[in-house]
C-alpha positions as MATLAB code, in Angstrom:
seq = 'XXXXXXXXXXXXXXXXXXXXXXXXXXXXXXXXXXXXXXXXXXXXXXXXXXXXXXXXXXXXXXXXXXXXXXXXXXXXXXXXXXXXXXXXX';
ca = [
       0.000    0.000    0.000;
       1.529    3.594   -1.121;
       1.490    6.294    1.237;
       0.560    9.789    0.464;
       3.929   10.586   -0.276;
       4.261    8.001   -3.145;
       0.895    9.142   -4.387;
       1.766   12.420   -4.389;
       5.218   11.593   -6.125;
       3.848    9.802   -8.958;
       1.516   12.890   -9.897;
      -0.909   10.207  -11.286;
      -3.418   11.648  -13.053;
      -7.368   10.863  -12.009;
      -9.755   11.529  -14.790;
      -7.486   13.984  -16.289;
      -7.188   15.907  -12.668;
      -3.731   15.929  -10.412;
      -4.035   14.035   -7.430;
      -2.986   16.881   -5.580;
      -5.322   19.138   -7.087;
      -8.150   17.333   -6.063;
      -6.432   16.647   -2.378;
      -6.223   21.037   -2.789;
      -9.374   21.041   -3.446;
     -10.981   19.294   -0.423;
      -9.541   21.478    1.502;
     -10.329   24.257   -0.101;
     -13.961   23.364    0.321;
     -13.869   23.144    3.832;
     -12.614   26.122    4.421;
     -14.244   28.870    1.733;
     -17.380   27.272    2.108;
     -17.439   26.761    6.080;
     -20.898   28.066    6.278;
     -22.340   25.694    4.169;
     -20.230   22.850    4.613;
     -22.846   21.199    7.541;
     -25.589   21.259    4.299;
     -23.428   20.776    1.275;
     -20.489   18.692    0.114;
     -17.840   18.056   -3.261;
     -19.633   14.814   -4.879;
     -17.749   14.566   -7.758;
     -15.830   16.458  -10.907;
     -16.013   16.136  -14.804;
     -13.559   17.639  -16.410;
     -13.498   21.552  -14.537;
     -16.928   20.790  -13.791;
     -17.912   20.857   -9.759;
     -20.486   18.724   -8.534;
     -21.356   19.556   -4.882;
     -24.334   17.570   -3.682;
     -26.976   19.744   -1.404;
     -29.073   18.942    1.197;
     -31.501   21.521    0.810;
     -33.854   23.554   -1.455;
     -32.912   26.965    0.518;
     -28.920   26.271    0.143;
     -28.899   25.170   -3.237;
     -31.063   28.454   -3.919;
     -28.496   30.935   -2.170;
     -24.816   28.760   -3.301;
     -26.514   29.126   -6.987;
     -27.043   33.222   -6.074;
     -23.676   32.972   -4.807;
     -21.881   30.365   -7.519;
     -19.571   33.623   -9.352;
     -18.516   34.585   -5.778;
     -17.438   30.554   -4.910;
     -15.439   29.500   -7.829;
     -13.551   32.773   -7.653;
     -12.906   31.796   -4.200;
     -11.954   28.215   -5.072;
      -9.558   29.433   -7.970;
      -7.974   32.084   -6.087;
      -5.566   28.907   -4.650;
      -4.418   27.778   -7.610;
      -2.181   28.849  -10.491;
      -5.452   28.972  -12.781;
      -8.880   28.713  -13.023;
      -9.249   24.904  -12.082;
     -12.475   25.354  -11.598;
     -15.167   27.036  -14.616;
     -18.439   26.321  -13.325;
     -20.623   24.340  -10.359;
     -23.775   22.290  -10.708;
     -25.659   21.495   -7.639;
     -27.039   18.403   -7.627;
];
């Protein structure tokens, strides 16, 4: 079994996405979006493509209001805009 080390050291490549973009990512998440994190969470990513599953009607209403604000916030640690748009499923 590989630690995160050797992961990380192989920069294998996940659906076209760095490993450590994704590990980036995560955390990331939980901590821009540390309001909503209790209702909402990253379920998956196509491409640059976010995914976040919601548990309710209300948040999925105000993170859609709020979408432009959150993927600037997202991209804003990386060297590029990873991330292009968010569907809330």
């Amino acid at each position: 079994m590989k630690n995160i080390r050797e992961i990380l050291s192989s920069r294998r490549v996940f659906g076209g996405i760095k490993i450590e973009n994704l590990m980036i990512l995560d955390c990331v998440w939980k901590k821009e979006m540390k309001d909503f994190s209790s209702y909402c969470d990253v379920h998956s990513i196509e491409g640059r493509i976010l995914f976040v599953k919601v548990a309710s009607s209300v948040i999925r209403n105000e993170m859609y209001i709020k979408k432009d604000e959150i993927i600037k916030r997202i991209n804003k640690h990386f060297n590029y805009n990873f991330i292009k748009d968010i569907k809330f499923i």
